[in-house]
C-alpha positions as CSV (number, residue, x, y, z in Angstrom):
1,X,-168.7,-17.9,-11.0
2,X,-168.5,-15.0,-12.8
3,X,-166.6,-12.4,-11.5
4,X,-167.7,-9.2,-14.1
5,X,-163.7,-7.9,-13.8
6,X,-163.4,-7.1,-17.4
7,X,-162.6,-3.1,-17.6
8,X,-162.6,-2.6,-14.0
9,X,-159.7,-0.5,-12.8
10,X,-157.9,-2.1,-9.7
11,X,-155.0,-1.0,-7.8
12,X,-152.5,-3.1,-5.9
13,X,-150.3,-1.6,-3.6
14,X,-146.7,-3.3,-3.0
15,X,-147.4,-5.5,-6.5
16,X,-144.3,-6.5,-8.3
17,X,-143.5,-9.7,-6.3
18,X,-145.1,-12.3,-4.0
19,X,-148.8,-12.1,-2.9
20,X,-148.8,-8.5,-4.7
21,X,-147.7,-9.7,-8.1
22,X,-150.0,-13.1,-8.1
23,X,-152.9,-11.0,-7.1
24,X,-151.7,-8.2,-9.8
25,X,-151.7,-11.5,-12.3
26,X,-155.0,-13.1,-11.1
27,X,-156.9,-10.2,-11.9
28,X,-155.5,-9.5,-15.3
29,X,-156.2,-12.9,-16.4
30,X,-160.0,-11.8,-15.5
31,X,-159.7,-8.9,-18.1
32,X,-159.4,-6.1,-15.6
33,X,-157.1,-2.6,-16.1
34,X,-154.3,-3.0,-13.4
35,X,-152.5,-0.7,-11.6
36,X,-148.9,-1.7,-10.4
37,X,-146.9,-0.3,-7.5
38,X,-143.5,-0.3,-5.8
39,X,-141.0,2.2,-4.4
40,X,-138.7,1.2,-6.7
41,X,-139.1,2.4,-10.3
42,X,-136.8,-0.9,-11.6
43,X,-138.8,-3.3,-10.3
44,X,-142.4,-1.3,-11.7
45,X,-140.9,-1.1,-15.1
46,X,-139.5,-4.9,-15.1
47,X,-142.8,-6.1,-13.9
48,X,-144.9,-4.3,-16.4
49,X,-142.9,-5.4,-18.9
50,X,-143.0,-9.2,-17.6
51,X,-146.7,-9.2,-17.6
52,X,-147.2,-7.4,-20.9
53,X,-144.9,-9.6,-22.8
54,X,-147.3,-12.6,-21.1
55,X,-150.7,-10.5,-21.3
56,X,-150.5,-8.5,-24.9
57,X,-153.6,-7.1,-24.6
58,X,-153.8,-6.7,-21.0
59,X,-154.2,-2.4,-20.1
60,X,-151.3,-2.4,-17.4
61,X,-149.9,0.9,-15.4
62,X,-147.5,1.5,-13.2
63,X,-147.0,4.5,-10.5
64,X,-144.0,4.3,-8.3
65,X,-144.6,5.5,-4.5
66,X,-143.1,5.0,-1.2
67,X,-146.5,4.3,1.1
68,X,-144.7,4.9,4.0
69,X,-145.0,8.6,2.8
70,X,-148.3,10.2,3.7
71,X,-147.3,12.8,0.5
72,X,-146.4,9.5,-1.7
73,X,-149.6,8.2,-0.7
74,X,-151.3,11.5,-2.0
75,X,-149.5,11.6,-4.9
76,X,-150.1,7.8,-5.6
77,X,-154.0,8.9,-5.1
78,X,-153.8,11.9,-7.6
79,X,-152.5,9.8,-10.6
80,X,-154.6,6.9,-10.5
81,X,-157.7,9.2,-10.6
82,X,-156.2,11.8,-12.9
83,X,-156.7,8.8,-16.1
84,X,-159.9,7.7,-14.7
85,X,-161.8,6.4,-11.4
86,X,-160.8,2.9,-9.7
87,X,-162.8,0.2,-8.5
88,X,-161.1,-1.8,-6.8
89,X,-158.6,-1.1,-4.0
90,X,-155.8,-4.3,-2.4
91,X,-153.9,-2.7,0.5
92,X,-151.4,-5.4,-0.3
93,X,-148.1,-3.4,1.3
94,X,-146.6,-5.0,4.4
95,X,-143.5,-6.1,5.9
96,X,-142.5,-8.8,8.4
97,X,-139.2,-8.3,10.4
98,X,-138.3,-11.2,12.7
99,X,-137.2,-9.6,15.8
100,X,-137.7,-11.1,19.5
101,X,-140.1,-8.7,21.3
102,X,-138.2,-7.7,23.9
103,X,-135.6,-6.2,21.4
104,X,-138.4,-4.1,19.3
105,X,-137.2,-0.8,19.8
106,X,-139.5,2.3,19.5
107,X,-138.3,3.0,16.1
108,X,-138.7,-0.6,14.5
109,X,-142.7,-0.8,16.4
110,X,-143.1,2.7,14.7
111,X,-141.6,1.5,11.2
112,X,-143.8,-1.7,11.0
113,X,-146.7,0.5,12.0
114,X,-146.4,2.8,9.4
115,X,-145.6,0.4,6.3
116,X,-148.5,-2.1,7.4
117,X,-151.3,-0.1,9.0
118,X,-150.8,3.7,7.9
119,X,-149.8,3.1,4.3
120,X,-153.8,1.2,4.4
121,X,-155.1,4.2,6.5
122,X,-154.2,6.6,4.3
123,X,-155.3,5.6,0.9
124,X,-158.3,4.3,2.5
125,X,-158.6,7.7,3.6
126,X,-158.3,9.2,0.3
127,X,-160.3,6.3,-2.0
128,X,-163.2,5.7,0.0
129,X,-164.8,9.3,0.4
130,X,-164.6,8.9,-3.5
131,X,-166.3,5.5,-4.1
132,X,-168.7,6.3,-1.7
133,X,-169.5,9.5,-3.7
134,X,-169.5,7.1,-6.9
135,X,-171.3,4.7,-5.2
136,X,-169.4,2.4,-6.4
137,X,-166.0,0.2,-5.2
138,X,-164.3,-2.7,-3.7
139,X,-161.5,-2.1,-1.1
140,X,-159.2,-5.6,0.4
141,X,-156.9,-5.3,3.2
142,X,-154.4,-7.9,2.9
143,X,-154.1,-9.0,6.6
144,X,-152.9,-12.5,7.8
145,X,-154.2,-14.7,9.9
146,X,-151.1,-13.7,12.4
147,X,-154.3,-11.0,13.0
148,X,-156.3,-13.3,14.9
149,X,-153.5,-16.3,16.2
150,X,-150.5,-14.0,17.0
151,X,-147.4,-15.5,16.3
152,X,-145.0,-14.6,19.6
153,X,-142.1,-14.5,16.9
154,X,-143.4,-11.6,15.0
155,X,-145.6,-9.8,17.5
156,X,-145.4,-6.1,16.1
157,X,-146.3,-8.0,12.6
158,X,-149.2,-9.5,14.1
159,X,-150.5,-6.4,16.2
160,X,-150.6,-4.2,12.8
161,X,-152.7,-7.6,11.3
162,X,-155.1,-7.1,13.7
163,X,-155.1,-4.1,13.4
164,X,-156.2,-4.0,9.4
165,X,-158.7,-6.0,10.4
166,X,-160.9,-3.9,12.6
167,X,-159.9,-0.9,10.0
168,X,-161.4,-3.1,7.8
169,X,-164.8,-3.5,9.2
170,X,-164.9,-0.2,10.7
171,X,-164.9,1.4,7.4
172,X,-167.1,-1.4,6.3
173,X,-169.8,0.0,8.6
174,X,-169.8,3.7,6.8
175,X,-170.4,1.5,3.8
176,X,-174.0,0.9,5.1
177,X,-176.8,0.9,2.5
178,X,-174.1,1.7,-0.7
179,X,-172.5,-0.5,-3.3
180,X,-169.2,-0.3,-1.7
181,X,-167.7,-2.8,0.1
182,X,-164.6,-3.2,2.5
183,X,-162.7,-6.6,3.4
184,X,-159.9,-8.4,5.0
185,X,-158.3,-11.4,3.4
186,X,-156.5,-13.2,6.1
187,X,-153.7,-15.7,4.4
188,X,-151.7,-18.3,6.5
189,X,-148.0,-18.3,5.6
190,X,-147.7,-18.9,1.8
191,X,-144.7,-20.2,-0.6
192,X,-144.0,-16.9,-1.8
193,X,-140.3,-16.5,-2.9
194,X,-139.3,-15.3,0.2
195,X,-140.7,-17.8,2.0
196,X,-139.5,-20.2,-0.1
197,X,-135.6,-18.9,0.4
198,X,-135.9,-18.7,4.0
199,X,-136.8,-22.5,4.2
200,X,-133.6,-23.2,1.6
201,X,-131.3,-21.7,4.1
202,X,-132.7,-23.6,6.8
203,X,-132.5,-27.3,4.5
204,X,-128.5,-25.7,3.8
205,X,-127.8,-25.1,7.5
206,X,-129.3,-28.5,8.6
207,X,-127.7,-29.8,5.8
208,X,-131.2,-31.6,4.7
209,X,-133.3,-31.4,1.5
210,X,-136.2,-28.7,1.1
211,X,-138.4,-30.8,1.0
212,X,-137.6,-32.1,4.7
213,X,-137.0,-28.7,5.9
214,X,-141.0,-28.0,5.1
215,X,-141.8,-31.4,6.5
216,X,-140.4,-30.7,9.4
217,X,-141.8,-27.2,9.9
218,X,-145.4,-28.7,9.5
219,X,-144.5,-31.4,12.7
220,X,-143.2,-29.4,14.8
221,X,-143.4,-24.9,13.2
222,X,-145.6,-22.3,14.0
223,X,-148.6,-24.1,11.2
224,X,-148.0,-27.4,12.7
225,X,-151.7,-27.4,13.2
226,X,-152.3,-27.2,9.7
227,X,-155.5,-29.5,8.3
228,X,-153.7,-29.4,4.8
229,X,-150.1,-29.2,5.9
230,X,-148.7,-27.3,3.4
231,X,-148.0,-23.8,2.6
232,X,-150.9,-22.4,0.9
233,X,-149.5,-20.7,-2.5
234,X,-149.8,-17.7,-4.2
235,X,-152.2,-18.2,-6.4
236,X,-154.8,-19.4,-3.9
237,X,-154.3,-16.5,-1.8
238,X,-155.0,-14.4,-5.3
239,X,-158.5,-16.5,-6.1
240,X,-159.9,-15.8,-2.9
241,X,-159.0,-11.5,-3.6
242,X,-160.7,-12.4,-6.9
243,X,-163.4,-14.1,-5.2
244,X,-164.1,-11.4,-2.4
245,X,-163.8,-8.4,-5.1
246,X,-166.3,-10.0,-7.6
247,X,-168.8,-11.3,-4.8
248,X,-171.7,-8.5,-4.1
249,X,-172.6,-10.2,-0.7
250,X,-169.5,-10.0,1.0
251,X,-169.1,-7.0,3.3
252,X,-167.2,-6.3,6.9
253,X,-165.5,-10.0,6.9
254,X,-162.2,-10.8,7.3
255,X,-161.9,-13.9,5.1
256,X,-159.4,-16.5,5.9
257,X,-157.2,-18.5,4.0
258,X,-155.3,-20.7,6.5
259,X,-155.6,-24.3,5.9
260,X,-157.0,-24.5,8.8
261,X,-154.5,-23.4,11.2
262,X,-157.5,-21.4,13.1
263,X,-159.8,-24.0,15.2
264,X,-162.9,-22.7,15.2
265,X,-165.9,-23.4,14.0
């Protein structure tokens, strides 16, 4: 399939490790100017330098911004338009605190908000009056498929997932009869390094190998019903942003990458 990348000018928010940084990567690898982003100005510069020294001739920026910042956002907004227009858009930012429900206090539900749903509102708010004037653009909403099976162990997480995903198709409908589009991607957990940390504590405190530790989640874990029974990896969640960013006819869908954790048909 080809996916006509080369020159386009894509943003990803919250893109110097994990799902970020692989969907960063993937679209690199299809010839396309990439914006990098973080908070943190170490981790922009390392990451930049990372993929350069692997990508010579890749065009790579970075912009440091705190998105939990309605004036970062702004700012983050100005610069990428003040050396050109962008056309494509990954609200990849989000965080994923593990606390029981009944101990979410005010503050944490308004943090988790803000960093997963608001830091999406805004630069949607701010990119898409501009690509509809260009007639022209591509914005993805990294949500999770916690958006449509809520997990009870991460219930704020999964309220601001669904959440992204009727943004997502309510912005898609002011799309109507333009070349812009709007999406969701909707990934099941994936190995990310994070991930894959969390499960070597776990193998070290049940003094078992990884590899047990991951078996064991898939019997008896919250993706037990997993048709592939494993974690889905980086790098497929990546080809299926590549896939919905390149692809004309997909508009308003929140496209899911679970392994098939979701029965439905």
């Amino acid at each position: 399939m080809e996916l006509n990348m080369s020159g386009k000018r894509v943003l990803i928010t919250g893109s110097t490790s994990g799902i970020g940084r692989g969907i960063a990567e993937s679209f690199i690898k299809e010839g396309a100017n990439v914006i990098i982003n973080s908070y943190l100005e170490s981790e922009v510069e390392s990451t930049i330098n990372e993929l350069q020294i692997k990508y010579p001739n890749a065009k790579i920026e970075g912009i440091i911004a705190d998105l939990s910042i309605e004036e970062d956002c702004n700012r983050l907004y100005e610069l990428v338009y003040k050396n050109g227009n962008l056309d494509i858009l990954v609200n990849n930012i989000g965080i994923y605190p593990v606390t029981p429900f009944f101990d979410i206090s005010d503050e944490e539900w308004n943090h988790v908000w803000n960093m997963n749903v608001m830091s999406a509102v805004r630069m949607c708010r701010n990119v898409l009056p501009k690509m509809l004037i260009d007639n022209n653009g591509v914005i993805i909403n990294i949500s999770s498929e916690a958006g449509l099976r809520p997990n009870p162990d991460l219930v704020h997480y999964s309220v601001t997932k669904s959440a992204l995903i009727g943004l997502s198709r309510a912005l898609a409908e002011l799309t109507k009869g333009t070349e812009v589009r709007v999406n969701s991607v909707l990934p099941v957990t994936t190995w990310t390094p994070g991930i894959k940390k969390y499960f070597e504590d776990i193998a070290e405190k049940d003094n078992c190998a990884l590899e047990d530790a991951v078996k064991d989640y898939f019997k008896t874990g919250n993706d037990k019903d997993s048709l592939v029974q494993k974690f889905v990896t980086i790098e497929e969640v990546a080809n299926t942003v590549l896939f919905v960013a390149g692809n004309g006819g997909i508009n308003g869908n929140a496209v899911l990458i679970d392994g098939g954790v979701i029965k439905h048909i």
